[in-house]
C-alpha positions as MATLAB code, in Angstrom:
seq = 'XXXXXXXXXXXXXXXXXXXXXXXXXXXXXXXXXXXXXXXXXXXXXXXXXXXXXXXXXXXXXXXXXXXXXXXXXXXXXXXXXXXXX';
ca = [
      50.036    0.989   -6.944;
      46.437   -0.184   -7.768;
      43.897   -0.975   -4.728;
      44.401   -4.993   -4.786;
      48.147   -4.444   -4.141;
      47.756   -1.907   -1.819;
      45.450   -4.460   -0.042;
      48.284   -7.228   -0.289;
      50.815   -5.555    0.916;
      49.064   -3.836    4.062;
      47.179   -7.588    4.939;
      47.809  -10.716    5.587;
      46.885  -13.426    2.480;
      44.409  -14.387    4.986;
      42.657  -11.209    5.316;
      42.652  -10.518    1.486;
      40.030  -13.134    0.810;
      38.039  -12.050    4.107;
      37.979   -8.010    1.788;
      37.213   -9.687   -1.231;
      34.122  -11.925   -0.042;
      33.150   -8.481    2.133;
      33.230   -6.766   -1.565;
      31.497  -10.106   -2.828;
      28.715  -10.148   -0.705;
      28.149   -5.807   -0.743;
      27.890   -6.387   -4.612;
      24.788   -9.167   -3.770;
      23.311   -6.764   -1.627;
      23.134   -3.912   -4.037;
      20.994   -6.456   -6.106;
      18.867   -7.804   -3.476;
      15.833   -5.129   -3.544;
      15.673   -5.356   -7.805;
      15.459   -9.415   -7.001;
      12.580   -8.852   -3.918;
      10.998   -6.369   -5.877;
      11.109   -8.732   -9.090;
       9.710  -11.998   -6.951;
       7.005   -9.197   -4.865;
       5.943   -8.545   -8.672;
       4.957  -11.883   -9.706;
       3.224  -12.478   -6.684;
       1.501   -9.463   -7.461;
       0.836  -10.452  -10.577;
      -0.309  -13.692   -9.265;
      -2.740  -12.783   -6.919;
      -4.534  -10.331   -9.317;
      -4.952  -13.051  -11.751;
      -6.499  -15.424   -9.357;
      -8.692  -12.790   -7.982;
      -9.871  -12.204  -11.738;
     -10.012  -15.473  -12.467;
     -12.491  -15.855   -9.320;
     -14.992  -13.573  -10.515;
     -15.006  -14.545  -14.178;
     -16.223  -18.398  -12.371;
     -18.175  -16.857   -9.811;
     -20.295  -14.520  -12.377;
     -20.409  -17.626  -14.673;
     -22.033  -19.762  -12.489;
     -25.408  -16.882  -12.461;
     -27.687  -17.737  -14.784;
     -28.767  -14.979  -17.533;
     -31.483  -13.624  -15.244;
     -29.481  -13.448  -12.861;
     -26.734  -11.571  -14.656;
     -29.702   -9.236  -16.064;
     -30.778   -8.364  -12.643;
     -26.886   -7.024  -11.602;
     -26.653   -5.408  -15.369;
     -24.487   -6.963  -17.268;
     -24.407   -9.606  -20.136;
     -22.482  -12.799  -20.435;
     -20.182  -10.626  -22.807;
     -19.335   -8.327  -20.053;
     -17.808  -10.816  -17.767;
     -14.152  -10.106  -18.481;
     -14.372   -7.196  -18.592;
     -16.514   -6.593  -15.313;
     -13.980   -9.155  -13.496;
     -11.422   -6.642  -14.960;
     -12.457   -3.703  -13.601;
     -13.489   -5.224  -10.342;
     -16.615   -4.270   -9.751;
];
C-alpha cells in the first residue's frame, strides 16, 4: 500500500488536501533561500554597478589637470572606478 493510500484510508477526504498543501507549501520552502539568494544577487549586482557608474561621472567631470594631480589619465577611468580606489 503506497503512502497516498495509506493517507486515505487513515484520514478523512478533508484532511488529505490539508497533508497535501502541508507537502505543497514544505516543497516552496525548500526553494525559498535559492529565490532570496537569487533576488539578494541582483541587488548586489545592482548596487555595485551604480556605485561604478558614480565614479566613472564623478572622475569625468575633473578636468585633465585635475585627473593629473590624483594620477591617472582619462583612459584609466574604468578601470580606477573598477577597482575602487
Amino acid at each position: 500500500m503506497g503512502v497516498m493510500q495509506k493517507m486515505q484510508a487513515n484520514h478523512a477526504p478533508g484532511d488529505l488536501v490539508a497533508v497535501q498543501h502541508d507537502a505543497y507549501l514544505s516543497r516552496i520552502r525548500l526553494h525559498l533561500p535559492e529565490r532570496k539568494t537569487q533576488a539578494m544577487n541582483i541587488i548586489k549586482n545592482y548596487r555595485n554597478w551604480r556605485r561604478f557608474r558614480s565614479a566613472i561621472d564623478e572622475l569625468s567631470r575633473l578636468s585633465n589637470r585635475e585627473l593629473d594631480d590624483i594620477g591617472i589619465t582619462r583612459a584609466d577611468i574604468p578601470h580606477v572606478a573598477r577597482r575602487g580606489r
